[in-house]
Structures are given as C-alpha cells and as structure tokens.
N, C-alpha and C positions, 0 to 999 in steps of 0.2 A: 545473147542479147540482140534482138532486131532491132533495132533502134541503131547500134555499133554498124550491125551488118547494113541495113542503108548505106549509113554513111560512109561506109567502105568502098561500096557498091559508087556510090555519087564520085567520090574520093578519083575513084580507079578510071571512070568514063571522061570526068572532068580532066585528068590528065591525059588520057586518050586523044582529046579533043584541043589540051594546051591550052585548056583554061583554065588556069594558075588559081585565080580570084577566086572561082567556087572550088577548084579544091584545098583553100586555103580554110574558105568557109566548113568543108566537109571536113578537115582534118580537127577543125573546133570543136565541132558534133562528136568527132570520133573522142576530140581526150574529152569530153565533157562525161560521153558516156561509160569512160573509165573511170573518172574521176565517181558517179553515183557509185561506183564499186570499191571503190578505195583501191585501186590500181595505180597508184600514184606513178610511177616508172613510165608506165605506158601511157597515160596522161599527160605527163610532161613531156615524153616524144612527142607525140600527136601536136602538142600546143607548142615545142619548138619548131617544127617540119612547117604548121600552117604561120608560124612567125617568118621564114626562109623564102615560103612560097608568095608571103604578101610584098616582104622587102626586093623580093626579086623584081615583081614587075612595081614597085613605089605606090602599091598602094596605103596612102595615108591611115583611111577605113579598116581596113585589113591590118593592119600594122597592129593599129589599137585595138581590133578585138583581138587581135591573139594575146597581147600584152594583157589583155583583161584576163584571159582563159589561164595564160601563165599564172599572172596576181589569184587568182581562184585555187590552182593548186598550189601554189604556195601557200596557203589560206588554210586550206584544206590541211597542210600536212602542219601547220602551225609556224608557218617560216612568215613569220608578221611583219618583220622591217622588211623584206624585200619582199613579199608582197604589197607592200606600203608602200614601197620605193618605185614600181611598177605603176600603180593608181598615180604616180604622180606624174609619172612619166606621161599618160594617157591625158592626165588634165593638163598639162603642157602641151600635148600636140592639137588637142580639144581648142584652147586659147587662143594657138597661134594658127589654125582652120577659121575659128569666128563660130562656133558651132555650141550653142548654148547648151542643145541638148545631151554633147558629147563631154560639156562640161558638167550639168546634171550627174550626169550617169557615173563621171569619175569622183566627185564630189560626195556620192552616194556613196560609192564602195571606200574612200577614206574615210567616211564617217564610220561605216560598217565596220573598218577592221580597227581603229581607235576603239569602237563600242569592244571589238573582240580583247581588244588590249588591257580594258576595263578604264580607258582613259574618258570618261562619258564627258567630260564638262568639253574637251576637247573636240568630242566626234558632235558635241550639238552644235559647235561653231560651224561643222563644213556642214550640217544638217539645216540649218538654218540658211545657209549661203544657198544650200538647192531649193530650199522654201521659197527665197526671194527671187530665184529664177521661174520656180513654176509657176510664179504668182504676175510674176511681168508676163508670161507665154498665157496666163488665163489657163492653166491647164489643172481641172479642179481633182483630176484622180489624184496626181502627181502630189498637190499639195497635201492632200490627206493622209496620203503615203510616208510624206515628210512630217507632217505634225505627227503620226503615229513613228517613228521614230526618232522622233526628239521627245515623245510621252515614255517611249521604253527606255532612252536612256537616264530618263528623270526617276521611273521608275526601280531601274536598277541601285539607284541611287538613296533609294527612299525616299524621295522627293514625292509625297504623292500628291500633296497640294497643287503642284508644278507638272505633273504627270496628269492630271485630271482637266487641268487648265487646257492642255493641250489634246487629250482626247474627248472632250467636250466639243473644243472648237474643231476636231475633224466630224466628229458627229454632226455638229450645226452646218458644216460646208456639206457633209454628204444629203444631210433634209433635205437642200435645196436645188439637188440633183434629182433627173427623172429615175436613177437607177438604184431601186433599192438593192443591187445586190451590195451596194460601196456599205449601205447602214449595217445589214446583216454580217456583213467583213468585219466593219470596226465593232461590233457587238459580241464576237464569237472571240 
C-alpha cells in the first residue's frame, strides 16, 4: 500500500526531527490506512502510538483526532458503545476549546454511529444540532450534508414524506449555489 508507506515514511522523518505533532498526524494516516484493509490490530496500534504522541506534547487537536481514528476503528470492527463513548469524549474536549467546528464534526460521528445502531430518531437529534451549527457558520456544503443525513435516517425509517422534505430542501440550498457539482451529489 503507498499511501501506508508514505506515511511511514512521514511517521519515521517526523520522529527524526522530534516532531511528535506530525508524527502523530502520520501515525493517523498509517491506522486509517489499515483500517481501508480491515487490519484492525494494526490500526489500533497506529491510532493508539498517534494517541501517546499527541498527549505527550498536550496537544488538544491531536488528542481528538486520534480519539476520532480510535472511535472509527471501533466502528469499523463493530465495538458501538465505545466508539460512541470516544465521540463523546471529542464533543467534550470540542465544547470546552469553544470550537464549533470540532463540535460539528463530533456531533456528526454520534449521529453516524446511533444511524449505525439503527437508533435513527436518536441520531436525527445530534444531526439536527450540526444543522443548526452549519447554519449559524453560513456554511451551505455542510448544511446539505446534514439535511442529507437526517433524509437517510428518515428514510431508513420509512419515513419518506419526512425523507423527501429534507432532500428537497438540500436540493433547493444546493440551486442556489454556484457549484453544481453539490446538485449532481445530491442527485446520484
């Protein structure tokens, strides 16, 4: 895998150098790229070692995405409650940073693995909470992202009335955007 060997490569110079940060970041890259393999074992090293490397030097940033990368394999290998437990952990250090978008992003992945849990009325609550943040930030990709995952969990649902409501209104936000490629997204 080149993609692995980069980041091995990053991983190895970065520590050379004694820069913990990017080899925390490289050790991300490296379980992530375990993780497209189903290497769970060596994915979970990688994403504990870049956990290790970011608490060594306090970084907050670092901390939380390894915690994310963690929460992914767990995810990945079907371990729900603590990978759940982990998202939450991130939207708590997110909260108490002030960082809206760190709380988006953890907000995202608890709705995400509620959706995986089949607990839909649940995961549209924290889908809905990311709605009303991309909508205070003006950030029109972001909202349609969130309508289209609060359409999927309605649709899971059988909800289609309620599923259409809200892929309509991503569709009507992406018109009045210059980028069709958001229409062609939500179309396919």
């Amino acid at each position: 895998n080149t993609s692995r060997q980069y980041a091995e490569t990053a991983y190895d110079i970065a520590m050379r150098l004694g820069d913990k940060r990017r080899a925390a970041d490289a050790q991300k890259w490296i379980a992530y790229c375990h993780l497209n393999f189903s290497n769970f074992s060596e994915s979970q090293k990688a994403a504990t070692e870049a956990l290790a490397l970011a608490q060594a030097i306090d970084n907050k940033s670092n901390i939380a995405g390894a915690y994310m990368t963690l929460s992914d394999v767990d995810n990945a290998q079907g371990n729900l409650d603590k990978a759940l437990e982990l998202r939450f952990k991130i939207l708590s250090m997110a909260e108490e940073a002030g960082s809206l978008q760190g709380k988006a992003m953890a907000l995202t992945g608890i709705g995400g693995i509620y959706t995986d849990m089949q607990q839909y009325k649940r995961a549209r609550e924290y889908f809905q909470q990311v709605l009303s943040i991309s909508e205070s930030m003006g950030n029109k990709t972001s909202q349609i992202n969130d309508l289209n995952n609060i359409g999927d969990s309605y649709m899971k649902e059988r909800q289609y009335d309620s599923a259409l409501a809200c892929f309509f209104r991503a569709f009507a936000l992406a018109s009045t955007m210059q980028e069709n490629v958001m229409i062609e997204y939500i179309l396919s």
